[in-house]
N, C-alpha and C positions, 0 to 999 in steps of 0.2 A: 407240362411242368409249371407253366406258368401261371395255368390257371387254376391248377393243385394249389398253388403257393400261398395266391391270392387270398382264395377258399378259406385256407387254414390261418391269416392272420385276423380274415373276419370274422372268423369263428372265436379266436380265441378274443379277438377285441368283445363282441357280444359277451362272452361268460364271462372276459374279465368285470365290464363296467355293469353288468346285470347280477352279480352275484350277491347273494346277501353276506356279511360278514357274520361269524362265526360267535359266540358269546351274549351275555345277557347284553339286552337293552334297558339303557339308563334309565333310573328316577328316581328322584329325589326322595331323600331318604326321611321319612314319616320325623317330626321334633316334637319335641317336649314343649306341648299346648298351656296359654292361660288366657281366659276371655277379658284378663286387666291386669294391671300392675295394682295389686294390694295399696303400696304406699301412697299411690296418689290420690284413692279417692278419700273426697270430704275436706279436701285441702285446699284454701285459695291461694296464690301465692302473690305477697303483697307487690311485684311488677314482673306479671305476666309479657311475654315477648316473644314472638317468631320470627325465624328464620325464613328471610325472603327468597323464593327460588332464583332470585335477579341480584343479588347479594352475598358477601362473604357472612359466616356464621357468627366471626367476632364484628359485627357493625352493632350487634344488639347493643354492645358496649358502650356505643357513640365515643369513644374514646381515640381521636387519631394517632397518638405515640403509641398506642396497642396495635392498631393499623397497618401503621408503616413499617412496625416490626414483624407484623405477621405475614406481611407479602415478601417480605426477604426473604422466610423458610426456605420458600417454591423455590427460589431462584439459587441459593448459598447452602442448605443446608446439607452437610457431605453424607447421612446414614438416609437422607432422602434419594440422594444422587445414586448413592447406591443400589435401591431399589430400584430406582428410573432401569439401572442397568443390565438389572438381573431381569426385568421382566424383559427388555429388549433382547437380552437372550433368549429367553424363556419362547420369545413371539417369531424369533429365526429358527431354535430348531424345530420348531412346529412347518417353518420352510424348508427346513431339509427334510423332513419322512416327506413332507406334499412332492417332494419332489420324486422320491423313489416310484412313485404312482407313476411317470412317465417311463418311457423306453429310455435308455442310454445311448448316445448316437459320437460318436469320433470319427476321427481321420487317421492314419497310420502307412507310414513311408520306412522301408527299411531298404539295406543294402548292405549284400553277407557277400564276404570272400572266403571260399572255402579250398581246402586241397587237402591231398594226401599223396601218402609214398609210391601208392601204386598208379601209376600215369592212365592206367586203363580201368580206375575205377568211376563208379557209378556214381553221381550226386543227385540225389531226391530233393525237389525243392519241395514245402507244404501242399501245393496242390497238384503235386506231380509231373512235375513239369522237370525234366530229366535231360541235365546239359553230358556231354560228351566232347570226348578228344583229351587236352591236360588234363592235370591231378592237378591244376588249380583252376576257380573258377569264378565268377561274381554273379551274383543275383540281385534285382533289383525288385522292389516289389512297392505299388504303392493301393492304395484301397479305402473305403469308408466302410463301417460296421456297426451294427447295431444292435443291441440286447434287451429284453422288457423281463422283468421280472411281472409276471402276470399276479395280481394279487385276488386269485379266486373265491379264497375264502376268507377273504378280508383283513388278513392281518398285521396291513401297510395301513389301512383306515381305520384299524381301531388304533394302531400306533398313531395317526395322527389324532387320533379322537381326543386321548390322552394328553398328549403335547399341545392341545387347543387348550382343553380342559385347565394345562398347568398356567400356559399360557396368562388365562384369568385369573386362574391365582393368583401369579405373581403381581398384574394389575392390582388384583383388589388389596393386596399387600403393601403396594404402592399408595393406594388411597391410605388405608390404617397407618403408615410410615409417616405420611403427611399430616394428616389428623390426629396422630400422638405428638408429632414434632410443637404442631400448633397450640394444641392443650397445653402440653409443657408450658410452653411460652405466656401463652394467658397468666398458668397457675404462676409462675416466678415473678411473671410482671405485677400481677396483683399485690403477692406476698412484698416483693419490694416497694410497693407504694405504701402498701404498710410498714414497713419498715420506717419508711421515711413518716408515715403519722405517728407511729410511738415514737419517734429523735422529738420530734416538735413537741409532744405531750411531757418529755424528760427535759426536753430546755424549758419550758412553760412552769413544770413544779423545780428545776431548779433557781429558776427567779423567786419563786413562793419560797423556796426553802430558805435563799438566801435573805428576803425579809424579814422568815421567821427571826435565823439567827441573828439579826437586827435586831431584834425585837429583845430577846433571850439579853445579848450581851448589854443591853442597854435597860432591861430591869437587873441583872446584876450591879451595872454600873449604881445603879440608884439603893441598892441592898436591900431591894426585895425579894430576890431568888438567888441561888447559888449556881459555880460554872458546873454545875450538874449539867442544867440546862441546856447552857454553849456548848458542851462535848455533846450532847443528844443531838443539837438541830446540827451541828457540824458533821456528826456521822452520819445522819439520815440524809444531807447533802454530797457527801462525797461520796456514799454508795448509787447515788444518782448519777453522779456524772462517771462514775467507773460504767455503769452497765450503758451510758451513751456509746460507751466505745464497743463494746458486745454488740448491741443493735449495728453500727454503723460498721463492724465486721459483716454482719450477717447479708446488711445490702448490697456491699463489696461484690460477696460470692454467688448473689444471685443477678447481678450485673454482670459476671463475668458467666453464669451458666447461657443469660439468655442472648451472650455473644455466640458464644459457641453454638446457639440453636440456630443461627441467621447467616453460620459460616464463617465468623471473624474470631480472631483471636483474641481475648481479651482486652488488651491493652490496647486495641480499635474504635473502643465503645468506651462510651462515658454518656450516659442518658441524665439530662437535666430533673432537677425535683419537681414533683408534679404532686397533684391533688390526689387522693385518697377519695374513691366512689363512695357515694352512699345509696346508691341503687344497684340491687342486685336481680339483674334479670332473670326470669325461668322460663325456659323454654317449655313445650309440652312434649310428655313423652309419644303420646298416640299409643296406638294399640301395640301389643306382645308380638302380635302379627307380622305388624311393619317392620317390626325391628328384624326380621330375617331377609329385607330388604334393603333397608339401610345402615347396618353394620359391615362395614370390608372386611372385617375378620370370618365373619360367619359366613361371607359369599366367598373367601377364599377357602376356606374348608371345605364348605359343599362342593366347590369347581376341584379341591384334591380325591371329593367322594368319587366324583365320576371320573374322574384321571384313572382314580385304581381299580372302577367299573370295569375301563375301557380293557386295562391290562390283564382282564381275565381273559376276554377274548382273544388277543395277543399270546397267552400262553397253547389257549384250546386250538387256535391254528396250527399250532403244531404236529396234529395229529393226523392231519392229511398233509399231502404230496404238493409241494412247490413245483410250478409249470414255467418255464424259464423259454421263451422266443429268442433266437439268435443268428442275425444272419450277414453275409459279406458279400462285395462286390469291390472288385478289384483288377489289377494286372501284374504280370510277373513276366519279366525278359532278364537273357542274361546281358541284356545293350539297355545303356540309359539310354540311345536316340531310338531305337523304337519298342521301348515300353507302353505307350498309349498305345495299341493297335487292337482291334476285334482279334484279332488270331493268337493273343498275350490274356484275355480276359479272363479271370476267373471269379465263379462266387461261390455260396454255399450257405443254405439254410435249412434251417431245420428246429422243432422244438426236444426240450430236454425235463424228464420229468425225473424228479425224485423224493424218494421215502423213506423215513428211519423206520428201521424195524422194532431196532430192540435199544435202548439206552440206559436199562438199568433203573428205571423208574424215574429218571430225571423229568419225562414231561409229567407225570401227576404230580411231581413235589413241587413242581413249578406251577402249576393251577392251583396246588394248596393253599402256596405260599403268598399266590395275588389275592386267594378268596380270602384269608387269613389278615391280611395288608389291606380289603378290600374292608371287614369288618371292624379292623382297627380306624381307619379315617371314619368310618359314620359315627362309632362309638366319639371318636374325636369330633366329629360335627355336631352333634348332641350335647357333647360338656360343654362346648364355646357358646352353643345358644342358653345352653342353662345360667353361664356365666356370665352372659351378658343380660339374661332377665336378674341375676341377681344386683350387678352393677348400678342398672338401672334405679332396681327398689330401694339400694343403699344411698342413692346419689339422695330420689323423694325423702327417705325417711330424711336424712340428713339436713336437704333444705326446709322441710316443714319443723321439724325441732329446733334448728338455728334458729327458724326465724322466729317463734316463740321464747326461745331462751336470749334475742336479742335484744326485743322489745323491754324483758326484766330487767336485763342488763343497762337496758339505756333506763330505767326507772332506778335502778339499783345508782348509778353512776350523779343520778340526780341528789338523791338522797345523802349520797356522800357528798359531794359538794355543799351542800346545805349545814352537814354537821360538821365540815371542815370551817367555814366561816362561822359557825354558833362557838364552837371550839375555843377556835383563835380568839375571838371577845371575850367570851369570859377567861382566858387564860393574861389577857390583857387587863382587866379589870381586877385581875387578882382570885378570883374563885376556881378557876379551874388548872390542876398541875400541868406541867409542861408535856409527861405522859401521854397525856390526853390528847394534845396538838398533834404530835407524834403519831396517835394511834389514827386521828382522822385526818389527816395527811396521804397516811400511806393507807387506807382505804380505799380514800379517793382515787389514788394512782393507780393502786392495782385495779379498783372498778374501771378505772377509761380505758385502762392496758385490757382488761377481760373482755370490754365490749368491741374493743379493735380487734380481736383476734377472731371473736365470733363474728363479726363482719369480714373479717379477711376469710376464715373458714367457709363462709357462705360463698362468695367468690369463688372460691376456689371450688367448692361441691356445684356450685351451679356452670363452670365450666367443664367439669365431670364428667355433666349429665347429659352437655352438648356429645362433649369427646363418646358418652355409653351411646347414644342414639344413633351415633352418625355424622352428624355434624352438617346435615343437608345432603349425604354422598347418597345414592341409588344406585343398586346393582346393576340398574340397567345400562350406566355407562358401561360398564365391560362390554355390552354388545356391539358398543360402538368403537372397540377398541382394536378389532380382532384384525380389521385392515383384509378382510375378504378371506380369511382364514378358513373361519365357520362355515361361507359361503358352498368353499370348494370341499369343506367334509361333506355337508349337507347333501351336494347335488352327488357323490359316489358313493356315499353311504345308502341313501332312502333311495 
């Protein structure tokens, strides 16, 4: 018996860890190719810059209040924590299927008092063990057991395959979580330093304006012009400092957005006035290629392609017979003092096989259903990278036009300046109406307001283009995340 026993646990251990698992084998599903991004060629862009591998992505900036903000994300930011938390799930229950791959092993002590009316009856204990004399009786019983769900045709390893798979998902969703947090925060920090260059540009012309009307009420005074004048330059003045207060709304609420990205509540944060960049870095895209390397969105799709791979295999096990090893060793006395004894021992082993016959079609709608779930995520894997080749060429078109319509705009800004001062002298000297001051006045403003926004726009598109790329991230951290995961599909799978 014993060496029956043996025999048949070595046997099933061989089939179990030698078996191939059941279902297609993964790979990566064919994407939608381009040998370039369209927009960037023939482009120079006027301060080119890379992303150091030994470096964060915002350092191109050279900006340290950008800095200090951006390492807070990591630490504060709560729809990052969240993620942190969900892939930490995502990477245990990938621990729990690994763990069904072993045998089940406990300990188990019980102790039944049993009786009945008839003094002369029979009490069966489980392993036959048969007390007599009273109609009451006590049984003691104590034992260790064990159970292996033998996974022969694999469909504990493709279930973990899956749960790896999600696993990386989640990971790479953790980088994209991170990496949007951080965008964000660039884009609002920028825009608010613009903010704060248009307040400076509206206190600047409301000194100018306030001359003008000096100027106005003091050829009135002398009855060369009329308070036509004074009401013009007084209005063009007061709608100046109305819209300071708009502006200094607007840097409020992005002061208060970029608390909440760093984890603080509003009213925590009060960032001091700072300079307004005039260099706008661009990173370089690199090849369409790369990019299904270095996007976390696109390597979390792919890792949900093979999850729902894996779950075909998972469903086609079903169609063979689960082999279930089960066995005990134990003692049973009706005396707790001589329960331990060889002559009280019992055990019992044996395997258990079973097979559905008939269920009504449930296992083919179930294989339908993964292959069908399995075709949706590639489909799904394919729009993200289309999405992100498009992102990408929006980001180039976007900084290559900026910067062309910047360069106008700072000629354009110059030009006004020039006929705001031509203006104001002959409007001094008497030749030209007040109209006129007026008209190149608010030229002027709107041109330095136009070229600040397209500078802030470029800022804002050339952090984009970071966020479309990657941002420095590589898929191949997920490898390094799995904490031996992979390791232990690898060596029972192949």
């Amino acid at each position: 018996m014993s060496r029956l026993r043996t025999a048949l646990i070595g046997a099933a251990c061989v089939l179990a860890l030698s078996a191939c698992a059941v279902g297609p084998h993964y790979h990566r599903p064919a994407a939608p190719a381009s040998p370039a991004f369209k927009e960037g060629q023939g482009w120079t862009p006027a301060a080119p810059a890379q992303i150091s591998p030994t470096a964060q992505w915002w350092q191109v900036y050279d900006d340290p209040v950008l800095s200090s903000l951006e390492q807070q994300v990591e630490v504060s930011n709560q729809n990052l924590k969240a993620a942190v938390a969900n892939y930490y799930a995502a990477r245990e229950a990938a621990g729990v299927t690994r763990g069904t791959l072993f045998p089940d092993i406990g300990l188990a002590g019980a102790a039944t008092r049993s009786g009945g009316g008839n003094r002369n009856a029979t009490l069966s204990g489980p392993s036959g063990f048969v007390p007599t004399g009273s109609g009451t009786r006590t049984l003691y019983e104590a034992n260790a057991n064990a159970s292996w769900d033998l996974d022969v045709w694999g469909k504990i390893r493709r279930e973990l395959e899956s749960d790896v798979s999600k696993a990386q998902a989640s990971a790479a969703d953790v980088a994209a979580a991170r990496l949007s947090a951080q965008a964000a925060l660039a884009q609002d920090y920028f825009q608010l330093r613009a903010a704060e260059e248009e307040l400076r540009l509206l206190k600047t012309s409301v000194q100018d304006y306030q001359a003008s009307l000096q100027i106005a009420q003091n050829r009135v005074n002398a009855g060369v012009t009329t308070l036509a004048d004074v009401y013009s330059a007084r209005t063009l003045l007061e709608n100046t400092v109305a819209q300071e207060n708009t502006i200094e709304l607007d840097r409020a609420k992005l002061e208060h957005a970029i608390a909440v990205l760093i984890g603080k509540a509003p009213s925590e944060l009060t960032l001091p006035q700072g300079q307004f960049t005039s260099t706008v870095p661009v990173v370089p895209a690199g090849l369409p290629s790369q990019l299904l390397l270095r996007r976390p969105d696109i390597a979390a799709a792919e890792r949900d392609v093979e999850s729902a791979n894996a779950q075909i295999g998972v469903a086609e096990a079903a169609w063979f017979p689960s082999l279930t090893l089960s066995g005990s060793y134990g003692y049973e006395s009706s005396s707790l003092s001589t329960l331990i004894r060889a002559s009280n021992s019992v055990w019992s082993f044996g395997p258990s096989l079973a097979e559905t016959l008939f269920n009504g079609g449930a296992t083919v709608a179930q294989i339908r259903e993964n292959r069908a779930l399995y075709d949706s995520s590639v489909a799904t894997y394919r729009q993200t990278v289309l999405t992100a080749f498009q992102q990408v060429e929006d980001d180039l078109a976007t900084l290559d036009y900026l910067q062309t319509e910047y360069a106008q705009q700072q000629q354009a800004v110059a030009d006004a300046e020039k006929s705001e001062a031509l203006t104001l002298n002959q409007y001094k000297a008497g030749v030209a109406d007040y109209a006129s001051v007026l008209t190149a006045q608010t030229a002027r403003l709107n041109s330095q307001i136009t070229a600040l926004n397209v500078q802030s726009q470029r800022l804002v598109a050339s952090t984009d283009l970071i966020d479309a790329i990657g941002g420095g991230w590589d898929s191949a951290q997920l490898r390094a995340r799995n904490d031996g995961v992979r390791e232990t599909l690898k060596s029972t799978v192949e």
